[in-house]
C-alpha positions in Angstrom: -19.9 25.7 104.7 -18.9 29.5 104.7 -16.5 30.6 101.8 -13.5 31.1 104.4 -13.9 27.7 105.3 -13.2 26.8 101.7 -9.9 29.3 101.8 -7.2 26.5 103.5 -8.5 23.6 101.1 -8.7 25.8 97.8 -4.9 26.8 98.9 -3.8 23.6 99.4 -5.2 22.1 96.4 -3.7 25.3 94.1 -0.2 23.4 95.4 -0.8 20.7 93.6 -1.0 22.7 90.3 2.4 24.5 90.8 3.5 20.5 91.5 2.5 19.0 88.1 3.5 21.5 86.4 6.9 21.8 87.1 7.1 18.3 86.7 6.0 18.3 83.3 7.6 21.3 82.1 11.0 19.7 82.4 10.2 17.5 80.0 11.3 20.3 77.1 14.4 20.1 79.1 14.7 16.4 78.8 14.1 16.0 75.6 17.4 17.6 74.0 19.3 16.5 77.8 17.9 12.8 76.7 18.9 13.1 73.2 22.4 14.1 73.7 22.5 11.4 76.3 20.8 8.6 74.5 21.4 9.3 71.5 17.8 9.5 69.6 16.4 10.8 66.9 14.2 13.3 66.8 11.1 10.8 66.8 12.6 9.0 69.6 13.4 11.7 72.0 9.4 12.4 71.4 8.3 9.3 73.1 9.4 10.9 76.3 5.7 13.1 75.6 4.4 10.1 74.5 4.7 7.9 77.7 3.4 10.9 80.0 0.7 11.4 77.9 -0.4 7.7 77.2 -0.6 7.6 81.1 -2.8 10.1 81.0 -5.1 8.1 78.4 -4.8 4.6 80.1 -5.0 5.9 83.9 -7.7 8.8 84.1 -10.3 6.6 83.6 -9.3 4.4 86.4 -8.8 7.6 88.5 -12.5 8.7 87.7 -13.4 5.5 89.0 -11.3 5.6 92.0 -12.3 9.2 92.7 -16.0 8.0 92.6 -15.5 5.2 94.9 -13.2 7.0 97.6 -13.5 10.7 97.3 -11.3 13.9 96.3 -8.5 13.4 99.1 -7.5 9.9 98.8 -7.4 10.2 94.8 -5.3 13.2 95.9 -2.6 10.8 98.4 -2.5 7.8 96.3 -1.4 10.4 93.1 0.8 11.7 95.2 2.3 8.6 96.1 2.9 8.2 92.3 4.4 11.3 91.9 7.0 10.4 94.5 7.6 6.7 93.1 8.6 7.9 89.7 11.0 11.2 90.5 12.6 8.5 92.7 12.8 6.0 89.9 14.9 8.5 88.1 18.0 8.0 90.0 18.3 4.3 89.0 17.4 4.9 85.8 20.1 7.5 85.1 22.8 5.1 86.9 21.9 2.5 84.1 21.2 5.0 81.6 18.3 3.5 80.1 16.3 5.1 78.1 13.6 2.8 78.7 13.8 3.1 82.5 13.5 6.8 81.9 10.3 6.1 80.1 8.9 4.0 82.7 9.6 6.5 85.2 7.5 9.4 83.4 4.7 7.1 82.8 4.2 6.5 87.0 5.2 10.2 87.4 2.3 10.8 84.6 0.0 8.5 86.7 0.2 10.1 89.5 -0.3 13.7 87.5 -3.1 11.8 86.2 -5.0 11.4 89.9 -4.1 14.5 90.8 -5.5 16.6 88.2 -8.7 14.3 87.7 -9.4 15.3 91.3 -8.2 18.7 91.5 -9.6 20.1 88.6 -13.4 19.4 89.9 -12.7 20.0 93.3 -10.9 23.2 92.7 -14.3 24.0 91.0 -16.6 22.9 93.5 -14.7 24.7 96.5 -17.4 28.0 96.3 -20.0 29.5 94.3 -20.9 27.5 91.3 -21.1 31.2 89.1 -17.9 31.7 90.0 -16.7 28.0 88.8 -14.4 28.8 85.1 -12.9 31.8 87.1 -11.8 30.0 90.2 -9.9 27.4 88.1 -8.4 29.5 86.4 -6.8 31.1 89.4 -5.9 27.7 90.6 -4.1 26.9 87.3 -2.4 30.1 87.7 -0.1 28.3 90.2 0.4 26.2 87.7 1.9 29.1 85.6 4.5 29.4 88.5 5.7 26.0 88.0 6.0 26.6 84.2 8.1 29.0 84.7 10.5 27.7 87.7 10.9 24.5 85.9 12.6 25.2 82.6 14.9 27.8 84.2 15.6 25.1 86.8 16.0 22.5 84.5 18.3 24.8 82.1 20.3 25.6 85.1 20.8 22.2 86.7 20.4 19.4 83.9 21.5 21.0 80.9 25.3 20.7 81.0 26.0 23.5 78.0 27.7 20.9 76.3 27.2 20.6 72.7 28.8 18.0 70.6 28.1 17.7 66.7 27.8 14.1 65.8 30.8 13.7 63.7 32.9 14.6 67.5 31.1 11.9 68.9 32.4 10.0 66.5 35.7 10.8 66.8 36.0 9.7 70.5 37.5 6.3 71.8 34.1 3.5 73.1 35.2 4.8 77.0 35.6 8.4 76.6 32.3 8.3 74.6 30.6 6.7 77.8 32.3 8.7 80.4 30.7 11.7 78.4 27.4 10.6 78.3 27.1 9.5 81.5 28.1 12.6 83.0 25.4 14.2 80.8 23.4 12.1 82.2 24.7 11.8 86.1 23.1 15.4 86.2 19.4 14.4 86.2 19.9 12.4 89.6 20.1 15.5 91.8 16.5 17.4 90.5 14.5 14.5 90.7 15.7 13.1 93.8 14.9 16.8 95.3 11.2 16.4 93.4 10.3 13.2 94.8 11.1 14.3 98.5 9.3 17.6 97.7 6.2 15.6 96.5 6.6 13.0 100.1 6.7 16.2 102.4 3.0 17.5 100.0 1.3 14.2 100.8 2.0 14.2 104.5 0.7 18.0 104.2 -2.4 16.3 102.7 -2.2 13.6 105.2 -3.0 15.3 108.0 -5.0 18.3 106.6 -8.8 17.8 106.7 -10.3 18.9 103.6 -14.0 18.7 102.9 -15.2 16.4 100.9 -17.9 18.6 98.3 -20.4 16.8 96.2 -23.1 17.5 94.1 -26.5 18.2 94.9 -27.7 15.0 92.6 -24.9 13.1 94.4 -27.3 10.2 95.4 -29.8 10.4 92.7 -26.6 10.0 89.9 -24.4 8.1 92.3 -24.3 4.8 90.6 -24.3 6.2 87.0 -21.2 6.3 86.0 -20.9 5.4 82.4 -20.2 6.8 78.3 -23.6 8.3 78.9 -21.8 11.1 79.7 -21.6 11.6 76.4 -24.7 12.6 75.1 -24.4 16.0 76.3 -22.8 18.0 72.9 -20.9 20.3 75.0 -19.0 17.2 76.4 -17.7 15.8 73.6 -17.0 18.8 71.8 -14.8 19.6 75.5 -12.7 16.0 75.1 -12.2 17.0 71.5 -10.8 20.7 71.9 -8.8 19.5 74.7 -7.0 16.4 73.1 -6.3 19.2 70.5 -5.2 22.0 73.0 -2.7 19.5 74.9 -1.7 18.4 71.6 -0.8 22.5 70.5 0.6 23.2 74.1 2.8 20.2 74.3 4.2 20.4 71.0 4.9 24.5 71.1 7.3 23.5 74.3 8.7 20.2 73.9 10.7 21.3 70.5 11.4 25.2 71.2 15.1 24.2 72.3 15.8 22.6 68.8 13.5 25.1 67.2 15.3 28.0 68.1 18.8 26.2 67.6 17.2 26.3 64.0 16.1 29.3 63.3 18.7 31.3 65.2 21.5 29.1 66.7 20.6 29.6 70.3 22.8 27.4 72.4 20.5 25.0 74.6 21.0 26.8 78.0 20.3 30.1 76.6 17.1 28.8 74.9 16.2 27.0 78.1 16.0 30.2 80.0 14.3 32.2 77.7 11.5 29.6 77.7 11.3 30.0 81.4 12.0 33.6 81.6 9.5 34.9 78.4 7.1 32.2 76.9 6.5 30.7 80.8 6.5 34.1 82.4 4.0 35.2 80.0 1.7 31.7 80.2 2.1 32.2 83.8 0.7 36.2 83.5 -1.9 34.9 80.9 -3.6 33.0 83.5 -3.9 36.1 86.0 -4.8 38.5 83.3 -7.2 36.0 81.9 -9.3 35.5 85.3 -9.6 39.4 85.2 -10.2 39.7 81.4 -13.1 37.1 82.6 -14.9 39.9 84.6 -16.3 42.1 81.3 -15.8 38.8 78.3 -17.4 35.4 78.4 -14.8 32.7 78.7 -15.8 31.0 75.7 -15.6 34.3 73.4 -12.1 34.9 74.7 -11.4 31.6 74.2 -12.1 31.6 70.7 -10.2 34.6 70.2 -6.9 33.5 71.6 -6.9 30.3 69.6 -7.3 32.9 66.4 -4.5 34.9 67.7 -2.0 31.7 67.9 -3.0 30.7 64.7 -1.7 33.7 63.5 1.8 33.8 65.6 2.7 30.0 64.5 2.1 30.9 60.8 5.1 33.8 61.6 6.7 31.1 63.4 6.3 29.4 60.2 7.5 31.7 57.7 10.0 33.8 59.7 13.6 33.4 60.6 15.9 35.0 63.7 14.4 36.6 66.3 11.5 37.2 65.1 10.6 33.7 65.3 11.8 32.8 68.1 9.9 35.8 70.2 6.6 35.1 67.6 6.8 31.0 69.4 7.6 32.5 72.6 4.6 34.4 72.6 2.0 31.6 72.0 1.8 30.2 76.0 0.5 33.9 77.2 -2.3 33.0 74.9 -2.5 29.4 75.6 -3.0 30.5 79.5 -6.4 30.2 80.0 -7.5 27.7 77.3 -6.8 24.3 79.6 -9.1 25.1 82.5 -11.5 27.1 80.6 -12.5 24.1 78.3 -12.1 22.2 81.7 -14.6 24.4 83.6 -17.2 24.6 80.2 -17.0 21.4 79.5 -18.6 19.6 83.1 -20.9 22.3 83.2 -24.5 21.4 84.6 -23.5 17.8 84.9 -23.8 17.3 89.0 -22.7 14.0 90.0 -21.7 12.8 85.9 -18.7 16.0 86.6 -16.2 13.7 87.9 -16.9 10.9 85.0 -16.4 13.8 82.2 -13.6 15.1 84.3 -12.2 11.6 83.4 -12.5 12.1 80.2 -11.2 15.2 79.8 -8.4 14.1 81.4 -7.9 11.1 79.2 -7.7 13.6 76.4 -4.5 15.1 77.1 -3.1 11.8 75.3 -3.4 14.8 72.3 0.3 15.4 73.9 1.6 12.2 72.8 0.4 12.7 69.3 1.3 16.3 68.4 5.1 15.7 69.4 5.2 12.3 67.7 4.3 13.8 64.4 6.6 17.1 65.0 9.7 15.0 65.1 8.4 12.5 62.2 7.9 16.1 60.1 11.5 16.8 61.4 12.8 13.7 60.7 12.0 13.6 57.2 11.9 17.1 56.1 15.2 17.8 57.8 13.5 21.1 59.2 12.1 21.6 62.6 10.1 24.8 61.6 8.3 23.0 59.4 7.1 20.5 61.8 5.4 23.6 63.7 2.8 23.5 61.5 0.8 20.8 63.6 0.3 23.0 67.0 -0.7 25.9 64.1 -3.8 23.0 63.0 -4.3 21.7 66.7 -5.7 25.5 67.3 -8.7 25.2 64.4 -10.9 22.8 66.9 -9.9 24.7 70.4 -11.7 27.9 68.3 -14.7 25.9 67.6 -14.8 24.8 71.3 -15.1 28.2 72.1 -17.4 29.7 68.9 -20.2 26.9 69.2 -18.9 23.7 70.6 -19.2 24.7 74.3 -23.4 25.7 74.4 -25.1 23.9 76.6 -27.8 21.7 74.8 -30.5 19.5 76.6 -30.0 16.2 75.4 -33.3 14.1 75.7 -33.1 11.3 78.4 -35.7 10.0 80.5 -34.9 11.0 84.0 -36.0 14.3 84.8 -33.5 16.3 86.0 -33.4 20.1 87.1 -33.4 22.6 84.3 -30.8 25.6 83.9 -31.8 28.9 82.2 -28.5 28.8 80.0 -29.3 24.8 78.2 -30.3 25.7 74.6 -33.3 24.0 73.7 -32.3 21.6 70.8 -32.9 22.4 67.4 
């Protein structure tokens, strides 16, 4: 197939990135609209990462297997399908205002992400010149930048009411004044999603009826049947599903507090910090990814891998140690670094591996559960210690093993095995 052949499909499937993006970067928006709401804690309103991101764990495997079985586009439907389900499970949801509900909702929205990016990941990948593989994802998951940054301002706009109540007010008003508050705080999520799920209904009848071609590796029928933890014993794997659980872990937790972080450090009412979130830290993830596929051209990805991880280390401990504005712009300016760090790992990490791509894909997918983890812990630091700034510390530590990814952990080695399969001029020779 020529390359312009490959043009419609690689558009089509950069769609889906702008899609699960958005999606998920309302959640920083949810968290504080949930908590006001609800009424959580800190720890609680962090389970809202945690379901999205235990879907990731418990379905990508699943996914892998179903991708294997039935190939790139219907992975790419029945995820969609998911997507749809869950934005539409919302509205009842908000109408009972149950905070479980809402939970249950993100985990089938999550599901469906969890299809969509265990298929478009490789496929975006696959569609062209294998050289050219880390640099075409990473222009696909530029699109995903646009949805970063449409979905917080979004969100701020539409969801976040402006309201702010201390808790000693809430205390103050009568049993049905109190509910008539919250549920209109809550009443305002039932408009966005329900605009979502018809949004992701009119992409899978897009999908539907588009004829995409179904790529696969040359060792397609000689691996077809392997599908297994063998994966594994290439170094380069494993050292991928570790940096990424870690990376997820960093990127979720930087976004999912920033609302309540700059409340802290500077008293930013929640609209205002929602749109600087969209407008600076998303804007500059979102540029990160297109400067980043042309910094590409002249620096290996790994090596400018590594060296963004080092240069987030160092804004989070100002983030740490700072108060005001500086702070606040020092966290905002992490995601133009974080830009390129999810599909580069991505695109080192299946490297080489033919048909066993789309079972490591699985796995790296099933790392992102790193995003349930890091939050979790950031609100139990908060919790306890009274002090949101403190709890950035654990994105700060998530960076140490994405910088090891990209120093040593992503060289190809040549495991021994006893199938012979064709040899590469990069695979180290093992030591």
């Amino acid at each position: 197939m020529s390359r312009s052949k490959f043009l419609y499909p690689f558009v089509l499937v950069s769609l889906l990135f702008f899609l699960w993006a958005f999606i998920h970067n309302l959640n920083p928006i949810l968290i504080p609209h949930l908590k006001k709401a609800c009424r959580l804690s800190d720890i609680q309103s962090a389970l809202i990462d945690f379901s999205v991101y235990l879907a990731y764990f418990l379905i990508a495997l699943p996914a892998g297997l179903f991708m294997h079985r039935f190939g790139y586009k219907r992975s790419i439907l029945f995820g969609l399908a998911l997507f749809t389900l869950g934005a539409f499970l919302f509205i009842p949801a908000a109408s009972a205002r149950n905070y479980l509900f809402f939970l249950s909702a993100l985990f089938i929205i999550a599901s469906g992400a969890t299809f969509l990016e265990t298929a478009a990941n490789p496929y975006a990948s696959l569609l062209g010149d294998k050289q050219g593989a880390a640099q075409r994802l990473n222009f696909a998951q530029s699109f995903n930048g646009v949805g970063a940054v449409v979905a917080p301002i979004l969100g701020g706009q539409f969801i976040l009411s402006g309201v702010e109540h201390s808790r000693q007010e809430l205390d103050r008003m009568g049993i049905n004044q109190l509910n008539q508050y919250l549920q209109s705080e809550i009443n305002t999520i039932k408009t966005p999603y329900l605009i979502f799920s018809l949004v992701a209904l009119a992409v899978g009848l897009l999908f539907l009826f588009s004829r995409l071609p179904e790529v696969s590796e040359p060792d397609a029928e000689l691996r077809g049947s392997k599908f297994t933890l063998d994966v594994f014993r290439y170094p380069h794997v494993r050292s991928a599903v570790i940096a990424q659980f870690f990376y997820v872990g960093a990127q979720v937790g930087v976004g999912s507090f920033f609302i309540r972080y700059s409340h802290y450090v500077l008293d930013l009412p929640e609209k205002r910090a929602a749109f600087l979130w969209g407008s600076i830290a998303m804007v500059g993830f979102m540029v990160g990814r297109f400067t980043g596929t042309f910094f590409m051209r002249f620096w290996k990805p790994a090596r400018l891998l590594s060296a963004y991880a080092v240069i987030n280390m160092g804004l989070l401990v100002l983030a740490l140690v700072s108060r005001g504005w500086l702070a606040v712009y020092a966290v905002m300016t992490v995601p133009f670094f974080m830009s390129i760090m999810f599909p580069t790992i991505f695109a080192l990490g299946i490297r080489e591996l033919g048909e066993e791509a789309k079972i490591a894909s699985s796995f790296l997918v099933m790392s992102i559960i790193g995003g349930a983890f890091a939050p979790l812990l950031m609100g139990l630091i908060s919790d306890r210690t009274g002090s949101i700034q403190v709890a950035y510390i654990i994105p700060l530590l998530c960076f140490l093993p994405v910088w090891y990814f990209g120093w040593r952990g992503h060289r190809l080695i040549q495991p021994p095995r006893t199938e012979k399969l064709p040899a590469h001029e990069e695979i180290l020779p093992r030591a």
